[in-house]
C-alpha atoms as one frame of an Amber mdcrd trajectory, in Angstrom:
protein
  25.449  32.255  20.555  22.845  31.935  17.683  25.968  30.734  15.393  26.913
  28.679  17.692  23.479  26.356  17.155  23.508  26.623  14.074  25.659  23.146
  13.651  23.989  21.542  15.881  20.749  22.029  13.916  22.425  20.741  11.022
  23.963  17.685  12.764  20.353  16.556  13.963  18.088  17.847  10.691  18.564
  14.793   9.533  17.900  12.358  11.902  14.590  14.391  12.716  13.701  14.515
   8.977  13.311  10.865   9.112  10.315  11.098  11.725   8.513  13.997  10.313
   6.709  14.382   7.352   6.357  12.077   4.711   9.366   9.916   5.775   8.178
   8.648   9.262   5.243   6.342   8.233   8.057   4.432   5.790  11.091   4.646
   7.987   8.323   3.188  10.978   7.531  -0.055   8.533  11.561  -0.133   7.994
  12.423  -0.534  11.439   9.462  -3.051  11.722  10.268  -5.487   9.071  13.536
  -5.059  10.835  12.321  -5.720  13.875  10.336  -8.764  12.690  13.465 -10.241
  10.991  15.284 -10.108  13.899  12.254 -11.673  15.690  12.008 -14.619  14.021
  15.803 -15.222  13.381  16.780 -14.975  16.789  16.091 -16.463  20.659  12.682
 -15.353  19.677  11.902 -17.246  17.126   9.300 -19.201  19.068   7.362 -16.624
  20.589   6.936 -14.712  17.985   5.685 -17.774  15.709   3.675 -18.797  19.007
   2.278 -15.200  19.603   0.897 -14.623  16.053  -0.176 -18.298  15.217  -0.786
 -19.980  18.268  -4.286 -21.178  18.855  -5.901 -18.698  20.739  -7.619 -19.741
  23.891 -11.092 -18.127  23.218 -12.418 -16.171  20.227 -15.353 -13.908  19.920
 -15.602 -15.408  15.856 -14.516 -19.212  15.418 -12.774 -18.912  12.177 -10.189
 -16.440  13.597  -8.610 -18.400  15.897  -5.153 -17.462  16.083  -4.171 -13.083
  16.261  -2.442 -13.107  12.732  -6.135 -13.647  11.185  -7.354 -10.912  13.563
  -4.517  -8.818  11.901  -4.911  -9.748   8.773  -8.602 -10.319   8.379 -10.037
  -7.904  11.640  -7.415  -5.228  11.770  -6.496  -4.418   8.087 -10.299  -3.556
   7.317  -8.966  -0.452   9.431  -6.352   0.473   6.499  -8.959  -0.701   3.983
 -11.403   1.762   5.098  -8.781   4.386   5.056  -7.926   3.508   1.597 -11.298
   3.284   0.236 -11.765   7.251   2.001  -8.995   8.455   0.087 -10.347   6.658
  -3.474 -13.543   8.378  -2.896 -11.799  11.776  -2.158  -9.842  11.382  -4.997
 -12.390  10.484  -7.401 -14.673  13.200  -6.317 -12.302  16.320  -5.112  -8.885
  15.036  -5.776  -6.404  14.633  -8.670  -8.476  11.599 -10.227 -11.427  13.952
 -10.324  -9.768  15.678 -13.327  -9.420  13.536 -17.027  -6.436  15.359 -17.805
  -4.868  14.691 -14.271  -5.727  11.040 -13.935  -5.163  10.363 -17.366  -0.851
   9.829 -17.371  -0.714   7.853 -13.883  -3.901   5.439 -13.997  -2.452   4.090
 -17.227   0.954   3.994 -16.301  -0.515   2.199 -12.668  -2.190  -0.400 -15.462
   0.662  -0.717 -16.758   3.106  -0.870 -13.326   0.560  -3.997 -12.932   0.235
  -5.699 -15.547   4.146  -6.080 -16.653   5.090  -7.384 -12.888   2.767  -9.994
 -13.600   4.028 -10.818 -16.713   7.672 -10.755 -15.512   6.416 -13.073 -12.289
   5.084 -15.276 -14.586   7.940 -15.324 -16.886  10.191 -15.972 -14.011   8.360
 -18.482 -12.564   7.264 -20.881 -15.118   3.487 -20.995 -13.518   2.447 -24.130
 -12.797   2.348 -24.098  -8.612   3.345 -21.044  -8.362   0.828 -18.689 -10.700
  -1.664 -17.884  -7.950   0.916 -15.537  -7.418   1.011 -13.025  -9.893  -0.739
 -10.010  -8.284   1.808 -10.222  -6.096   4.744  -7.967  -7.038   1.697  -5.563
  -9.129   1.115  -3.383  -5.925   3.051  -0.018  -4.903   3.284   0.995  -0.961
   2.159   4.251  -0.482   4.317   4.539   2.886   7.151   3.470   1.992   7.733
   5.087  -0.980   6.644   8.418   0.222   9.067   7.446   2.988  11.657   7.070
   0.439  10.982  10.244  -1.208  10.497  12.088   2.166  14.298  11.643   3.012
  14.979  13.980   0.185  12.992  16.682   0.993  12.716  19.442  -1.788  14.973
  17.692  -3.869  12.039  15.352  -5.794   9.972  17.915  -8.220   6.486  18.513
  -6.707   4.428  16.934  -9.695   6.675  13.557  -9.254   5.897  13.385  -5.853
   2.271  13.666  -6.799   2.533  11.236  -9.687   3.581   8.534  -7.558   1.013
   9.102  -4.706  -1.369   9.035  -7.859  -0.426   5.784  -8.761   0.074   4.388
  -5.768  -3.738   5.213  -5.301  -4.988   3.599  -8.536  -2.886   0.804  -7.798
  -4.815   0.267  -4.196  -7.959   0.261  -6.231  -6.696  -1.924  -8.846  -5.385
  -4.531  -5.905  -8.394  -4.605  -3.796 -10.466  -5.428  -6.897  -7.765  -8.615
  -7.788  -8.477  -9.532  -4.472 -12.405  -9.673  -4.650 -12.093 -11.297  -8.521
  -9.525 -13.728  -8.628  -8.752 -14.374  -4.639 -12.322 -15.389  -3.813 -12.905
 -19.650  -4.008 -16.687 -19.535  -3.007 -19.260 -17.314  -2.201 -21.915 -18.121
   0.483 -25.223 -16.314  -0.898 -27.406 -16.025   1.969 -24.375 -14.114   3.634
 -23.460 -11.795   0.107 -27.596 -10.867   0.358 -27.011 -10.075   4.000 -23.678
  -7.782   3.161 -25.878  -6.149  -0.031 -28.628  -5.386   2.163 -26.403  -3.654
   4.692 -24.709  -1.645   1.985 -28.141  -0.903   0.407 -29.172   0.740   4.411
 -25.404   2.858   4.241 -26.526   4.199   1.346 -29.470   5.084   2.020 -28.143
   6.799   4.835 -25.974   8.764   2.485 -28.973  10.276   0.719 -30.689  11.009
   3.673 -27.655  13.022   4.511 -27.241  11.360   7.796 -24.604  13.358   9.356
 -23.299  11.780  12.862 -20.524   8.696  12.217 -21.896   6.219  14.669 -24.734
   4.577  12.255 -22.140   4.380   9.748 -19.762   2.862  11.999 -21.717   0.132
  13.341 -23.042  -1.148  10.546 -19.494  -1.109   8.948 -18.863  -3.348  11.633
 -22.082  -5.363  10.226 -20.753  -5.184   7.077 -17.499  -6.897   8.028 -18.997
  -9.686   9.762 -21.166 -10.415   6.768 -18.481 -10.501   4.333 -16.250 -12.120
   6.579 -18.728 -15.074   6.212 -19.371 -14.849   1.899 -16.233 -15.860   1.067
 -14.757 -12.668  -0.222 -12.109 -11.523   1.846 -13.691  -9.280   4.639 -11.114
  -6.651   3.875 -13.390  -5.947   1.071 -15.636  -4.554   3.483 -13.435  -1.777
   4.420 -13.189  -0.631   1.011 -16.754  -0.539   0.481 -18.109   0.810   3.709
 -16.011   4.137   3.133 -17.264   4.818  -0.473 -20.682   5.254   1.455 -19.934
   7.786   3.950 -21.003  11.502   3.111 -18.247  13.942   1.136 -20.202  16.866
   3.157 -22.493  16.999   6.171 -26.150  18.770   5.872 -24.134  21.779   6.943
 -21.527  21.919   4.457 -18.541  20.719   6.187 -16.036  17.895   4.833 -17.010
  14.793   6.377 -15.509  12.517   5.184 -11.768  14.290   4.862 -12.837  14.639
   8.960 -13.024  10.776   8.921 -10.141   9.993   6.783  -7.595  12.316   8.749
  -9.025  11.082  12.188  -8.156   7.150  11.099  -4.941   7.672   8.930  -2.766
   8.172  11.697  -4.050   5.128  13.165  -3.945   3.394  10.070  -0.229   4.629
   9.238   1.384   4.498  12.502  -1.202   1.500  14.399  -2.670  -0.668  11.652
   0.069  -0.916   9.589   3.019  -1.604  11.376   1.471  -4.359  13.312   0.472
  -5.921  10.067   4.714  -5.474   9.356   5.529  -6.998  12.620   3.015  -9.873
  12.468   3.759 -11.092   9.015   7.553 -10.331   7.661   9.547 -12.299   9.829
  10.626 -14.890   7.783  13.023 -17.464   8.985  16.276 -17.639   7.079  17.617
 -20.807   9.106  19.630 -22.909   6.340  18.611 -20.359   3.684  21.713 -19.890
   0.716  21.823 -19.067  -2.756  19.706 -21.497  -3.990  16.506 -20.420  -1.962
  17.133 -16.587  -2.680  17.114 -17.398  -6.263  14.379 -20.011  -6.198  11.617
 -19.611  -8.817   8.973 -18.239  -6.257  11.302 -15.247  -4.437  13.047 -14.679
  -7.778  10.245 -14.056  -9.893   8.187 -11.627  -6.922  11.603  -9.747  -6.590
  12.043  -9.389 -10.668   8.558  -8.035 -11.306   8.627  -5.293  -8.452  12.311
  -4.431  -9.552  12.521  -4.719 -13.076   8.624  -5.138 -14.251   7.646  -1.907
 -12.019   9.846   0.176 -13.725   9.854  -1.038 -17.082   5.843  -0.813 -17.114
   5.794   2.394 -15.864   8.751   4.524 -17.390   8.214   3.027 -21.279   4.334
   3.698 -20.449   5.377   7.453 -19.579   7.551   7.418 -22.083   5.317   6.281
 -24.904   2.592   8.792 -23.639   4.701  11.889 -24.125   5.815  10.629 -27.510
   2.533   9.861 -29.060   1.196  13.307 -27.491  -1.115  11.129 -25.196  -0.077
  13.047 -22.049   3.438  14.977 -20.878   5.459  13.303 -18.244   5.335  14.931
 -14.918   6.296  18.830 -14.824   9.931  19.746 -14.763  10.970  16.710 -14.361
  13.734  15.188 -16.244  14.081  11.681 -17.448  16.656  10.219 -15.083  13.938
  11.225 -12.309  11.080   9.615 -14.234  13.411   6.255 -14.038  13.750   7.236
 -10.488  10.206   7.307  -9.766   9.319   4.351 -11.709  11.798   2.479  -9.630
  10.348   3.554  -6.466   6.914   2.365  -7.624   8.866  -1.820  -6.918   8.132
  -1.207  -3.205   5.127  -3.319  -2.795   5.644  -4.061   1.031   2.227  -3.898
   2.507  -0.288  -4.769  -0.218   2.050  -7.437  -1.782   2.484  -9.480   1.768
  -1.627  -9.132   2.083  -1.938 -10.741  -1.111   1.038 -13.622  -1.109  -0.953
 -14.879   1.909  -4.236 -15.329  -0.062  -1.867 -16.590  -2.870  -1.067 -19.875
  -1.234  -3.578 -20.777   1.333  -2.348 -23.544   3.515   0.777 -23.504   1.933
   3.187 -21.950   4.226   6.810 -22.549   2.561   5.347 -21.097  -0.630   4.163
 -17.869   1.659   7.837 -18.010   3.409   9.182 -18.197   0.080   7.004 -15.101
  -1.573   8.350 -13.158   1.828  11.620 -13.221   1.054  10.852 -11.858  -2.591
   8.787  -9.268  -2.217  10.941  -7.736   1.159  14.280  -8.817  -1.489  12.306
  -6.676  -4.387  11.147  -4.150  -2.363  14.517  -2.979  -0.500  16.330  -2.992
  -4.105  13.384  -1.015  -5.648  14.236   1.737  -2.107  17.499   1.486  -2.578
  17.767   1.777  -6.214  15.186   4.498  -6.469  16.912   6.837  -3.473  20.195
   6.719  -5.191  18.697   7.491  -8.372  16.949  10.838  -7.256  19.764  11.765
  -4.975  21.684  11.657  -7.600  19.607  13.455 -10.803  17.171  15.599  -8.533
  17.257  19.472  -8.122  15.798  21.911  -6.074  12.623  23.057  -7.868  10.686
  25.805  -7.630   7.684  24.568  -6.014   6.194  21.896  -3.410   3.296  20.058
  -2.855   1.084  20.822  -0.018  -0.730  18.690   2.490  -3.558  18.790  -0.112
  -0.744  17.987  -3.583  -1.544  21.739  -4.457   2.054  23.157  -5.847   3.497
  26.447  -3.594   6.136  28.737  -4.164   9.023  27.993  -2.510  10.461  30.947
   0.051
C-alpha cells in the first residue's frame, strides 16, 4: 500500500509546491494580473473600469473619491508599513545590520536602479515620457521569490538571500524616489502636523510604550496628515513602522510580532487587490506598433535588459576588484539567473507609473503593458535560467535566511 502512494505524491508535489512556501504569494499576483487581464478584455470590461473608477457615491475623505485611490492611496499604506517593518528589522537584526553582508547587494540594488533608468531613458528619448524613469528600477519581492520558490532546493541558499537583500534595498531606494522626485507641492501647515505626530511615535518609542494601539492610531493620524502635504500618503506607512519598538519592556520581539501578524495580510490581502485593481489593461486594437511604442518598450528594456546588466557586471566587477565575493557556491550562469529575476518589478513599478503620469491615462495604459511585458520575460527568462544551471546544494535558508544542513 505505502508504494502504492508514493506516485500519487509525486503527481500532486507539484501543484501543491506552488501554494506553499515562497511560491504562493507570486503564483497568487500571477493568477491576479491574469485575472485582471481577462477582466478588462472581456464582457467585463465595464464593470471592472466602473467598479475601480467610478465616482463613488459617498466618501469618508473628498479627495478619494473613486476605490482605486482607496487602493492605491488608503490600502497600500498597509504593504508600506509592512515594508518599512522589515527595513527596520533588517537594518537593526537582519542581513543589512552587518557591513560585510549588506555591502555586495545594496550596491548591486544601486546599481539594478540606476542602469534601468538609464536604459528607459535611452529607449525613450525623454521628452513626455521621462517622468518615468523610476519605473522599471524596482524588484518585486513576491514574485520573484515566487519564481524561485517553484524550484525548491535547486537555487543555492545565499542567492536566494541575495535577491531578498536587494529586493529590500530596492523598496527603500523606491519609496525614497517617491517622496523626492514624485512630490509637486507640499502643504506646510499639514507636513508640521505629520512631524509633530511622528515626533509623539517617537517619543513613545523611548518611553518603551509596549501595547500597539497608540501606535496604531496615530499611524492612522499620520496617514491622514500626509495624505493632505502633498507627499504621497504611502509615505506614511513607511515611516510609522520605523517607530515602533524592536523589543517590548519585557524583552520580547515586538515588532517581528507586528510584522508577521500584517504580512500575510499584506501578501495575500493588500497586494493582490492592488494586482486586480490596477493591471487590467485593455488591449482592444493593440498590434505591433503599440507593444513596441517608446513608453512600453523602454519600461520593458530596463527591467529586462538594464536589471540584469546593472546587477550581474556590478557583481561581477565586485569579485574582480576584491570589493566583495559573489554569493556562496554559486556559479556564474546562476548569478545571470538571479540578476534576471531582479526585472520583475510588478508591484512597486505599477505604484509608481501611476504617479508618473498624473491625469494622463494612455501614458499609464501604455507603462502597463511594459512593465507586465518586462516583468513576465524577466520570470520567464530567469526560471529557465536556474532550472537549467542550478544544483542541489548543501544548505537552505530558513524562515529567518540563516543557512541549515540539508537532511
Amino acid at each position: 500500500m505505502t508504494q502504492n502512494k508514493r506516485p500519487i505524491r509525486s503527481v500532486f508535489a507539484p501543484v501543491r509546491a506552488l501554494f506553499v512556501g515562497d511560491a504562493s504569494a507570486g503564483i497568487l499576483l500571477i493568477l491576479v494580473a491574469a485575472a485582471a487581464m481577462l477582466a478588462a478584455n472581456s464582457g467585463l470590461s465595464d464593470e471592472y473600469r466602473n467598479l475601480f473608477y467610478g465616482e463613488l457615491r459617498w466618501t469618508p475623505i473628498a479627495k478619494l473619491d473613486d476605490l482605486h485611490l482607496w487602493i492605491n492611496d488608503g490600502l497600500m499604506a498597509i504593504f508600506f508599513f509592512v515594508v518599512g517593518l522589515e527595513v527596520k528589522r533588517e537594518l537593526i537584526a537582519g542581513q543589512l545590520s552587518d557591513p560585510m553582508q549588506r555591502r555586495l547587494p545594496m550596491v548591486a540594488a544601486a546599481a539594478g536602479m540606476l542602469v534601468p533608468a538609464g536604459v528607459f531613458m535611452l529607449v525613450s528619448g525623454g521628452g513626455d515620457y521621462s517622468q518615468g524613469w523610476a519605473i522599471p528600477a524596482a524588484t518585486d519581492i513576491a514574485f520573484a521569490m515566487g519564481v524561485l520558490g517553484l524550484l525548491g532546493s535547486r537555487v543555492p541558499a545565499s542567492l536566494r538571500l541575495f535577491l531578498l537583500t536587494v529586493a529590500i534595498v530596492d523598496d527603500i531606494g523606491a519609496v525614497l524616489v517617491i517622496a523626492i522626485f514624485y512630490t509637486p507641492t507640499i502643504k506646510m501647515v499639514w507636513l508640521v502636523a505629520s512631524i509633530v505626530v511622528v515626533g509623539a511615535m517617537v517619543a513613545m518609542n523611548r518611553m518603551k510604550v509596549s501595547i500597539f494601539t497608540p501606535y496604531i492610531l496615530l499611524a492612522l493620524v499620520l496617514w491622514y496628515c500626509v495624505l493632505n502635504t502633498g507627499v504621497h500618503a504611502t509615505i506614511a506607512g513607511v515611516v510609522a513602522a520605523l517607530t515602533i519598538p524592536m523589543h517590548s519592556k519585557s524583552g520580547n520581539s515586538m515588532l517581528e510580532r507586528l510584522e508577521h501578524g500584517l504580512a500575510p495580510w499584506s501578501a495575500y490581502l493588500v497586494v493582490p487587490v492592488f494586482g486586480f485593481a490596477n493591471a487590467g489593461v485593455s488591449l482592444e486594437g493593440m498590434g505591433a506598433d503599440e507593444l513596441l511604442a517608446p513608453l512600453p518598450l523602454a519600461i520593458a528594456a530596463g527591467l529586462v535588459v538594464g536589471k540584469q546588466l546593472g546587477i550581474f557586471s556590478t557583481i561581477w566587477i565586485c569579485e574582480k576588484i576584491g570589493f566583495a565575493a559573489r554569493p556562496a557556491k554559486a556559479n556564474w550562469a546562476e548569478v545571470w539567473g538571479i540578476s534576471i529575476l531582479c526585472g520583475i518589478g510588478f508591484t512597486m513599478s505599477l505604484f509608481i507609473g501611476g504617479l508618473a503620469f498624473p491625469g494622463k491615462p494612455l501614458l499609464i495604459e501604455e507603462a502597463k503593458i511594459g512593465i507586465l511585458t518586462g516583468s513576465a520575460i524577466s520570470a520567464v527568462i530567469g526560471y529557465i535560467i536556474l532550472r537549467l544551471t542550478t544544483t542541489h546544494p548543501d544548505a537552505e535558508c530558513d524562515d529567518q535566511g540563516n543557512q541549515t544542513a540539508n537532511t
